[in-house]
N, C-alpha and C positions, 0 to 999 in steps of 0.2 A: 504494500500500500504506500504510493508516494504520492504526494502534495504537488496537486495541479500546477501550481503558483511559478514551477520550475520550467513551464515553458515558455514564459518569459525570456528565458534565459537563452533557448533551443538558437539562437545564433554565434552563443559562444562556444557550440561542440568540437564544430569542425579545431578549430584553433586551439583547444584542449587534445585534441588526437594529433594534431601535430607537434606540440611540444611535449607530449608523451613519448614519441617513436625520437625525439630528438634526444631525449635524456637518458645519455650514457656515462659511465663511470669512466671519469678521467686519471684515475688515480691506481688502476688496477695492476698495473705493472711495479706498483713498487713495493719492495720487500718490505715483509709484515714480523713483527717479532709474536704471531699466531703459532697458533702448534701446526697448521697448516702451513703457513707461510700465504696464505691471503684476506685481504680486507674483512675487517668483523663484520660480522653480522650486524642490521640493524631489523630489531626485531618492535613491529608495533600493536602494544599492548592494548586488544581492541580496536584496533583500528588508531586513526588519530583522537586517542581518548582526550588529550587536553584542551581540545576545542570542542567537538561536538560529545554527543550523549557514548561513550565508551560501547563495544559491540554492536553498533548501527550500520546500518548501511553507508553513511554518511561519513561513517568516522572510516569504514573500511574504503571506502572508494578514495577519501582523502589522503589515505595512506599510499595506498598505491599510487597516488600520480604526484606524492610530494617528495618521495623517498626516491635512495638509490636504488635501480630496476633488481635488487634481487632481495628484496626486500621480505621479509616475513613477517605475515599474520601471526596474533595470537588469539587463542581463544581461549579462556577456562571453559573447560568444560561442569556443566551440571544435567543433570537427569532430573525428566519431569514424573509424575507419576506411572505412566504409561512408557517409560524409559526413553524417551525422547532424547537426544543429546543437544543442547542448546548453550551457544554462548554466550554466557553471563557471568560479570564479574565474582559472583558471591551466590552460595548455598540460596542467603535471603533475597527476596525480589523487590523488597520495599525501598532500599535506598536509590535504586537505579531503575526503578519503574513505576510505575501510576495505578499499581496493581492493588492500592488501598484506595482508591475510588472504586476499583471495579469489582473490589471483593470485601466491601468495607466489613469488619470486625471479623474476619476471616483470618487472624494471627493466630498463633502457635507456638509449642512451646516444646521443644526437643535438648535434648544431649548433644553436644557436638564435642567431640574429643574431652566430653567429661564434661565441660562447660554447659550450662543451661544457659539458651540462649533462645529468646523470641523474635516474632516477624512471621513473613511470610514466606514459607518455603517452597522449592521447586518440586519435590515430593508430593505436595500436595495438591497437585494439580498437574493433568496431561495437556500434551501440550493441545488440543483445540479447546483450552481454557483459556489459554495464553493470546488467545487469537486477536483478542481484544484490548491486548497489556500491552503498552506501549513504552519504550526504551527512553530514559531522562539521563538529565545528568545528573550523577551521582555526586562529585564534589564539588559542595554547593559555593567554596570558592569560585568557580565558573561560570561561566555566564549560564544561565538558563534559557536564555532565549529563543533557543531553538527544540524547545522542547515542544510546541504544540505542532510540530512534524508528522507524526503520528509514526516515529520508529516502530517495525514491527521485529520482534525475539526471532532471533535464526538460530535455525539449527544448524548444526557442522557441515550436512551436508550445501546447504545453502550458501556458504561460505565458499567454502569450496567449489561449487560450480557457479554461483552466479559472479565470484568474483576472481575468480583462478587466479589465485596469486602464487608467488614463484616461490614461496614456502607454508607453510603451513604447521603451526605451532600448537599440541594441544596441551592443556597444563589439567590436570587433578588434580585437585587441592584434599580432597573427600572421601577417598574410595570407602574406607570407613565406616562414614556416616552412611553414605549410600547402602553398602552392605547390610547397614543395620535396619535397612526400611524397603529391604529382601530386592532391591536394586542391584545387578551387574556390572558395574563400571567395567571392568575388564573384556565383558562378553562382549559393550558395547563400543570400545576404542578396537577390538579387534576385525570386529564386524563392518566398521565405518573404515577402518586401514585397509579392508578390500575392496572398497567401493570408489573410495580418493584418494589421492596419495599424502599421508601424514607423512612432513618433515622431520621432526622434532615430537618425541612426546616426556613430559617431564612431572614429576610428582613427588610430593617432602614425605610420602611414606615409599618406605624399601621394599615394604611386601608388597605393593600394588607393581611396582617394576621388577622385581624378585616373577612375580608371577606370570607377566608378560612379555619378558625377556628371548623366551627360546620362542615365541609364537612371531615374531615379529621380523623384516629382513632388515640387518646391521647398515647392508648397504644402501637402505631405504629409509628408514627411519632409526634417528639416534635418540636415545635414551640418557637422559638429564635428571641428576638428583638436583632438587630446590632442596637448599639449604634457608630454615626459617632462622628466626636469630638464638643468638649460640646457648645461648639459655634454654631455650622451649625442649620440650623431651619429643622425637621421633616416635610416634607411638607403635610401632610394629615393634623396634627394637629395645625401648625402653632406655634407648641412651642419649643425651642431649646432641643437639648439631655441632656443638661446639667441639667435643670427644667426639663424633664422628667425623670430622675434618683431618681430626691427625690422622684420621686408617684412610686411606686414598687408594691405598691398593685393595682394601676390601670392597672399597665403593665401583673401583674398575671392574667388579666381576657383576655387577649388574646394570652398569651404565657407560656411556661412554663419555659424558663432561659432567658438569658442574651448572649449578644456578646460584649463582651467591649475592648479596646485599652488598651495595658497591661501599657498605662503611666497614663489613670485613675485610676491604684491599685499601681503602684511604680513612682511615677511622677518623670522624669528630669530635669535638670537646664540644662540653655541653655550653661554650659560647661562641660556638661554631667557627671551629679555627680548625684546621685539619692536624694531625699528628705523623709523624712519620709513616711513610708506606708500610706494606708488609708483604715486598715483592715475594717472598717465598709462598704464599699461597698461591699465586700464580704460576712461578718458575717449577714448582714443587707439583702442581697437576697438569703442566705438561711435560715433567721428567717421568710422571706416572702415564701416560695417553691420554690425559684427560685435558677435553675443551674446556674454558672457562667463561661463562657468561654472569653479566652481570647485570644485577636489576634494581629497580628504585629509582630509576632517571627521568625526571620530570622540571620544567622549567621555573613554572608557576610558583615555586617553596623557596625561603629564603637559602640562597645557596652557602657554602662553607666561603668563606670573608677572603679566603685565598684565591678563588676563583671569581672575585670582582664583582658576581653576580653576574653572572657570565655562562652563560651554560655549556655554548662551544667550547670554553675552556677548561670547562669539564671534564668535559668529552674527551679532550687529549690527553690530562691525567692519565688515563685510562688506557687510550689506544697509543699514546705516542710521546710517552717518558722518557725513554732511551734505556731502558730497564726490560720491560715488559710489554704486551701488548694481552688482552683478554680477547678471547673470542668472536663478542657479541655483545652488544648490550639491550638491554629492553627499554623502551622509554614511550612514554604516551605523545610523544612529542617528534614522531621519525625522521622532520625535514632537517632539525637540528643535527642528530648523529650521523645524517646523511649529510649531510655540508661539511661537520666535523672530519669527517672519514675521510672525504673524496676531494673536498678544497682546500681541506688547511694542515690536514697531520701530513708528516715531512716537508715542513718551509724549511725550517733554519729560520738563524737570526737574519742572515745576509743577504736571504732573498729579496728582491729588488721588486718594486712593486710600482703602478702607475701613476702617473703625477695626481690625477683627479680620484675622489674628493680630496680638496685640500683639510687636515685634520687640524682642528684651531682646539685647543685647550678650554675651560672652563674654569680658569682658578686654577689652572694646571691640574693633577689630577686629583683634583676636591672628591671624586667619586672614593676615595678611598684615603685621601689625606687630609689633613688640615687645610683649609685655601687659601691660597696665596702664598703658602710656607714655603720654606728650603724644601722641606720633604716633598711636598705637592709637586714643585717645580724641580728637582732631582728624576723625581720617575716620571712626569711626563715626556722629559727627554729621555730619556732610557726607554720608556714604554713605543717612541715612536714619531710624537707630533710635531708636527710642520711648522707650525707656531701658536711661540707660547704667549701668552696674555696676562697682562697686568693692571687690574683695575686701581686706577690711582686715587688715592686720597690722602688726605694733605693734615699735617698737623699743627698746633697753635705755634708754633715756631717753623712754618712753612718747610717742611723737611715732605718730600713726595714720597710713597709709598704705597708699596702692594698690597691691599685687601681688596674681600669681597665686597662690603658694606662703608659708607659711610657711620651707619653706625655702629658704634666697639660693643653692642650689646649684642646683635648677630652673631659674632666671629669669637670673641673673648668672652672671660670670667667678668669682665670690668664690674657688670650690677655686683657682682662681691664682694667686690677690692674694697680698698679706700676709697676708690673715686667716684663712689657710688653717690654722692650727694653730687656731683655736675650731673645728674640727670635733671632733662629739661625737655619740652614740646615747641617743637618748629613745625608750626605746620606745612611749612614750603618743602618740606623734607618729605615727611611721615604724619601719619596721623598718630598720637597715642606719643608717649614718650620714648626719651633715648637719652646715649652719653654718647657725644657724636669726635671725632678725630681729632678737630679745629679744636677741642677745648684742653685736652693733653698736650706735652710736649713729645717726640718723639723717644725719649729716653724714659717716661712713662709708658706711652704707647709699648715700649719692648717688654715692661717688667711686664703685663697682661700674659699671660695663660691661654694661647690658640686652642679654640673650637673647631670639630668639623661642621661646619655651616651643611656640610650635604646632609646634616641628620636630621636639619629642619625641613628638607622636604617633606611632602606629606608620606611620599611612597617607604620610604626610609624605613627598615623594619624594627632595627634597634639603635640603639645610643652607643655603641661601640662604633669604631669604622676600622679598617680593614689596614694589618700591617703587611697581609699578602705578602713576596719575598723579602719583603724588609730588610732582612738581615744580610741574604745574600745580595741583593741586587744594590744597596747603597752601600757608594764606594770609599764613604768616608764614618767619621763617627766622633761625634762632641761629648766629651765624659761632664760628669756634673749634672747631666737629667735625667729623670725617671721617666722610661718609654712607657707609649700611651696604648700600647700592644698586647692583650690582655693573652697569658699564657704562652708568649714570647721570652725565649732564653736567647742572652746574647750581647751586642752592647749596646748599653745609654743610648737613647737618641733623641736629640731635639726637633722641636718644630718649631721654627721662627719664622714670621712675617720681615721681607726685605725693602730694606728702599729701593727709590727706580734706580740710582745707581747701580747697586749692589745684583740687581736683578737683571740690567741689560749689561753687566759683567759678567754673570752667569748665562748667559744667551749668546754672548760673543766665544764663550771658552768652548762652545758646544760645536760640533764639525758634522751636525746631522739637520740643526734648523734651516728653516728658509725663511723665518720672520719674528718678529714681536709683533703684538697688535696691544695698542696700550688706548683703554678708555678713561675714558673726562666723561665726569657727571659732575652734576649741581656747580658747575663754573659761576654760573648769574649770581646763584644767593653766596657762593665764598666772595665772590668780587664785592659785592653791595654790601653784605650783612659784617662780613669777616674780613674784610680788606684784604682778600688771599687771593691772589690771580695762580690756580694750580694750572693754567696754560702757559704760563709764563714759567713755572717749575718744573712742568714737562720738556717744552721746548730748552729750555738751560740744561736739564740734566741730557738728552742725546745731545749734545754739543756737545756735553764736557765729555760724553764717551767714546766721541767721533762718528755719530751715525751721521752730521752732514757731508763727511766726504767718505765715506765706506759705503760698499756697492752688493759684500758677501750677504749681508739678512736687508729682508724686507721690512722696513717700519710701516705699519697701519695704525692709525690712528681714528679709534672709535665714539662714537656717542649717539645718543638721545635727541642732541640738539645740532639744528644746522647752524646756530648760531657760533658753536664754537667750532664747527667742522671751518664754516667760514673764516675764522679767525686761524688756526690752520695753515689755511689756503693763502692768506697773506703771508705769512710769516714762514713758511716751509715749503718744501717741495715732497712731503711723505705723502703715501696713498691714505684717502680719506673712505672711512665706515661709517654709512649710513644704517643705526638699529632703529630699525619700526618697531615700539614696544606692543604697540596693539595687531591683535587679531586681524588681519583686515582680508574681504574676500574678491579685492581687486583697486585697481593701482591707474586714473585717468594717466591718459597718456599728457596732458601738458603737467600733471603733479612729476610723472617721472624726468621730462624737460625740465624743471626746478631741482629734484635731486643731482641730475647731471651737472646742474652748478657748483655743485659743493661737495658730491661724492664721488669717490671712485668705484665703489663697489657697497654692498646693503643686506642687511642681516634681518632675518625674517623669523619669525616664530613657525614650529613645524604645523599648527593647525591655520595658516595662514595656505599654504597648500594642501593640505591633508584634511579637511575640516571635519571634527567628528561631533557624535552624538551619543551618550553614555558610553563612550570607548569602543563606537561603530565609528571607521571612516565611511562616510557619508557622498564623497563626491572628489572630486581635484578643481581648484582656481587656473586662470591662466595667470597668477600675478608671476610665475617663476617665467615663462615665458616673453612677458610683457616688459618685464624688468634687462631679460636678457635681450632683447632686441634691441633695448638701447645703449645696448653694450656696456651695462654694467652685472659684472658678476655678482653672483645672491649665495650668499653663507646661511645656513638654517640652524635654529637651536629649540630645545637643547635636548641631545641625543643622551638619555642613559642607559645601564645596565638594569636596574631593577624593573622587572616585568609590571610592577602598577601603572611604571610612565608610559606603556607603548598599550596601543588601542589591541581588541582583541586582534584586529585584520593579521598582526605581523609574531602571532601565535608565540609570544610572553619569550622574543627572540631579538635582542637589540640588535646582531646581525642583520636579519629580514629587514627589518627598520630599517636598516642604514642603506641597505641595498634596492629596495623600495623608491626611497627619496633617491637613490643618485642612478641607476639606472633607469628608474620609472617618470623621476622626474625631472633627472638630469640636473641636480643642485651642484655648484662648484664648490661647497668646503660643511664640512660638517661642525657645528661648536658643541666639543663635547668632554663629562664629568670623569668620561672613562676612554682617555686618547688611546691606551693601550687595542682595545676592542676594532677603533675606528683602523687606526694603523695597520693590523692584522685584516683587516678587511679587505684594502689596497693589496694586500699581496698574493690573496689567495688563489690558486691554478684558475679557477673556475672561470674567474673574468678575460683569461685570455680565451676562451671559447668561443666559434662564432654564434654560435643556438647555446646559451647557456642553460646545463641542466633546469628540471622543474625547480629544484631545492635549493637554487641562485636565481630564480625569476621574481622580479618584481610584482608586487599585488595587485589586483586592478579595481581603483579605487571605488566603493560601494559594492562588488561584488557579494562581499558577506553578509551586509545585511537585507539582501536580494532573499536569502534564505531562509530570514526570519518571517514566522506568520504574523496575520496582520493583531493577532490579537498580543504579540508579545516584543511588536515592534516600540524603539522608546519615542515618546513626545517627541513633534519635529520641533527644529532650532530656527529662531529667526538668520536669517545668512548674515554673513560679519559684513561691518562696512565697506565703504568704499573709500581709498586714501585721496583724499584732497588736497589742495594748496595750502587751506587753513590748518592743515596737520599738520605740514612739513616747516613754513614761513616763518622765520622771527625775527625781532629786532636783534640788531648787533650787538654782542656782547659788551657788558660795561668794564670799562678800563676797572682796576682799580684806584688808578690816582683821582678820579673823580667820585669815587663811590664817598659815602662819609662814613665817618668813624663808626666803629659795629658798639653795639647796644650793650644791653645785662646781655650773657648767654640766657640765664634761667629766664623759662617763660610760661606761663599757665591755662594759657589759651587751648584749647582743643581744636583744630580746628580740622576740616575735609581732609583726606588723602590729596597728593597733588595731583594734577592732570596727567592721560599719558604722556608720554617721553619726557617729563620731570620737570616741565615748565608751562607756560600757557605760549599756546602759538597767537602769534599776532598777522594779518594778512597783511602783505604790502604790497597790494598790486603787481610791481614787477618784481623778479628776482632771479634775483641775481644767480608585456606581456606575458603570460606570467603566471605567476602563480595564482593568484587567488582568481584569476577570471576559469581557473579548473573549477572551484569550489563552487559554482553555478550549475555548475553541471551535474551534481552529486546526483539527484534526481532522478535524470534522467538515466544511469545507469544501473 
């Protein structure tokens, strides 16, 4: 039963069957440290369970056209009354189906492996009970949305023929329980192995694979003990998983690999920091014959702090250490492990990669450091980025400097210090109070205690942030501080905020940048209020470091206001950044005739192209286009790691994002929290392709929510503006020798937020294919 609603769609098939036949593994010739010697397995559990309802049609068709082409299905298997074999995640049918509508107060209450546990079971009902139970999504983390679909429950064989995919995985979790409610698991994995061809059949009890060992051909289907965690007891043998790990050679006489939880090979701490590997579990079961696959791989869950929040990076842990390689992995997420496999395991550091997107910093890498710090700015060059950024603000003794905020309450402890009585309200700033730069000297400003500002994002999931290799990859070390690295051994390390000098010292000592991009904010109110010209501080300090006669880095110079872009333009010859702080969902052509006055290039918000709707992209603007005809280049921000900031379309994979906006939309530079991510992007095999696999195509924007019913579609959005002259226009900046002398700092006024881009604009007349377009299709197959 599929939902009408998808023929809608019936023009995007063709162009789905051709980038299917074009997606081939580019990666397949190179040596694997597998027991095989080739590429692991990416095995998807349910189909693409992390987007749609897990075991659906939807999820499985997804899977197959997002993955590497030898991709394997999974199925749990369950039995229904009438012995049915059906794929479904869980014994109970309540959390992943509608089957408490359709059979309301029809729960139950059975033994499972000793455990009383209630719901609704598959036992209790054959399958044309089921005819009418319809497949949700179970982790209610995810989106529901697509639940009134009307998924219909398959059985194995259904799978198998309607969607013949190039492996086929079946898991038991039960035999067991089955057995106990005069159910044949065995009768029926044996029965259905001569009907389709089972790849893989895999089970955490011994006797269920003890029993169907010699029934089965070796060269057909391989045999997989799941190991559950080390604790839990095996119950045919009565000995935990953890003592059955050390006997390998016993488990080889009735299996031929392994299923393990991938924190038995990279174990966490419980503040999510990883701990030493424990390659011998893997060296150790292919010194025995045994495959090693591993499961638990999912995007959506705060990942271990080592891996950035980054799931591809994961992923290489795993397949591409230089230690080891595992088998296979299982992940609800296949396009992931299929990018990780086939585009990016075996770079190297040296690999050389394409000049576009250009990767601009964010605080350098604030995704995981302090911002603006040494350390921030340390690993953004290391990690990769083309250029680093330096948000400048200025102190009460006019000393320029790197932070995120004007206000020290963002970034620092300041509200704790002593200094906590200069708190004061400037409405021209902020609304609500602050203790703001201009009121510290800079030898104050250093005693403060650096914050990660990335924790105040909302997406942020703890108060910790990430010392990731810390240890190994900074090449220096300041004794006398206590590291902010929670469960890091090793040495002392500071986090300091630097001045602009000290900061385009450290940008010049570097032989891998192409720029600095240094922004000016609130110039107007430090000129008039604070008699501070930080234009006149900026421009002094690249003098005094030589950027007006050096040619090796690029200086950009960014802001809010064209007023100080203009100011700038007089007084320098650096390229000028134009940021439009607002949304907007299109750009008149004589507004872009006025930026061309003052900018050389223009930084956008990513839902300025991408516009979404509860985290549906909804449609594409021309402004990237529009912008680029006038031959100014468009940088977009802000690209992160953590799966909250990226809409469902780019499936909780900052990758897909980034490859989305620069292949789909053709953006020149990416601003982002985690350059490391963006950098490795640029160099992956895949983009030299001329038909780039499905699992490197860009989304196509609105397709997904094409597939939402109209009853679970969200509220529409009014369309964003359109940018006008009155947006862009302002008066000239005020000198400071005419401003007059600045006031009390402290002020008690409450007053509005400022206007976008951090001033009021004044008019003065004159002045101066893909992936996700598959996901439409789902339907129809």
């Amino acid at each position: 039963m599929f939902n009408s609603r998808a023929l809608v769609v019936l023009a995007l098939l063709l162009h789905s069957v051709v980038a299917l036949v074009s997606a081939k593994g580019s990666n397949s010739t190179s040596k694997w440290q597998t027991l095989s010697g080739d590429a692991p397995l990416v095995i998807a559990r349910g189909g693409f369970s992390g987007l749609f309802p897990g075991f659906s049609s939807a999820a499985f068709n997804l899977a197959l056209l997002a993955s590497v082409p030898d991709v394997v299905l999974w199925c749990d298997v369950q039995l229904t009354k009438d012995g049915a074999g059906i794929c479904f995640p869980d014994l109970l049918l309540n959390n992943n189906s509608d089957i408490q509508d359709v059979f309301a107060k029809k729960d139950r209450t059975y033994l499972v492996n000793g455990v009383s546990t209630s719901g609704w079971f598959t036992v209790d009902y054959t399958f044309s009970d089921l005819a009418n139970v319809f497949v949700t999504q179970g982790v209610y983390s995810r989106t529901n949305k697509f639940d009134g679909n009307m998924y219909p429950i398959l059985t194995v064989e259904d799978v198998a023929t309607q969607f013949k995919p190039p492996g086929l995985w079946l898991n038991v979790q039960h035999d067991i329980f089955f057995t106990q409610h005069n159910l044949s698991m065995r009768n029926y994995v044996l029965s259905v192995s001569r009907k389709v061809v089972v790849n893989y059949i895999s089970s955490p009890e011994v006797a269920f694979l003890n029993g169907i060992k010699a029934r089965v051909s070796p060269s057909t289907t391989k045999l997989v003990f799941r190991f559950l965690g080390q604790a839990d007891t095996e119950p045919s043998t009565k000995q935990t998983y953890g003592s059955l790990l050390k006997n390998l050679t016993y488990i080889k006489t009735f299996a031929s690999g392994i299923l393990i939880p991938k924190t038995y090979i990279w174990p966490v701490t419980k503040d999510l920091y990883l701990e030493p590997h424990t390659p011998t579990i893997v060296l150790d079961a292919h010194k025995a014959g045994l495959t090693v696959f591993a499961s638990d791989f999912v995007n959506d869950v705060p990942l271990a702090y080592n891996y950035s929040y980054d799931p591809v990076s994961e992923y290489l842990y795993f397949v591409d250490n230089g230690d080891f390689s595992v088998d296979g992995v299982l992940s609800d997420f296949p396009i992931t492990p299929s990018a990780a496999i086939d585009c990016f395991a075996h770079l190297g550091n040296n690999t050389s990669g394409q000049v576009k997107p250009l990767v601009i910093s964010k605080y350098g890498a604030s995704g995981d450091f302090p911002s603006c710090t040494d350390l921030a700015y340390s690993n953004a060059i290391a990690d990769g980025v083309d250029v680093l950024d330096c948000p400048v603000q200025i102190s009460k003794d006019g000393i320029p400097f790197c932070s995120s905020s004007i206000n020290l309450i963002d970034s620092t402890t300041v509200a704790q210090s002593s200094f906590s009585y200069l708190t004061t309200v400037i409405p021209e700033i902020k609304a609500g109070s602050g203790i703001y730069t201009f009121s510290l000297t800079w030898e104050e400003i250093k005693s403060l205690t650096q914050e990660n500002t990335h924790e105040n994002l909302p997406w942020h999931p703890k108060s910790l942030y990430s010392c990731r290799e810390t240890l190994s990859r900074i090449n220096y070390q300041i004794p006398g501080q206590g590291t902010h690295c929670s469960g890091v051994q090793g040495p002392k390390l500071l986090a300091s905020n630097l001045t602009l000098s000290d900061f385009l010292t450290l940008a010049q000592k570097s032989s891998s940048l192409s720029g600095v991009l240094i922004g000016v904010e609130y110039a107007t109110y430090l000129a008039e209020e604070q008699r501070l010209s930080v234009t006149d501080a900026v421009i002094d300090a690249l003098r005094k470091a030589g950027f007006d006669n050096q040619t090796a880095l690029d200086v950009k110079i960014q802001s809010t206001n064209s007023s100080v872009l203009m100011k700038f333009k007089e007084k320098t010859k650096y390229d000028l950044v134009y940021n439009i702080e607002e949304n907007i969902g299109d750009a008149l052509s004589s507004t872009i005739e006025d930026i061309k006055k003052f900018a050389d290039s223009v930084v956008i918000k990513k839902a300025s192209i991408f516009p979404e709707t509860q985290a549906f992209v909804t449609g594409v603007t021309n402004v990237v286009p529009e912008l680029q005809a006038a031959k100014l280049p468009v940088y977009v921000e802000l690209f992160s790691n953590e799966f909250v900031s990226q809409a469902w379309d780019f499936f909780s994979d900052p990758t897909v994002e980034i490859n989305s906006f620069f292949l789909g939309a053709n953006i020149d530079g990416v601003i982002t929290d985690f350059p490391k991510t963006a950098a490795r992007y640029k160099r992956n095999r895949c983009l030299s392709e001329k038909v780039p696999p499905n699992y490197m195509s860009p989304i196509q924007p609105a397709s997904l929510i094409q597939v939402v019913t109209p009853d679970y579609l969200p509220p529409a959005e009014a369309p964003y503006p359109t940018l006008t002259a009155s947006d862009v226009i302002e008066p000239p900046l005020p000198s400071v020798e005419s401003a007059p002398a600045p006031g009390p700092t402290g002020r008690s006024t409450v007053g509005a937020p400022p206007p976008p881009n951090r001033q009021p604009k004044i008019a003065a007349g004159f002045f101066l294919s893909s992936l996700a377009m598959l996901i439409a299709t789902l339907f129809l197959l």
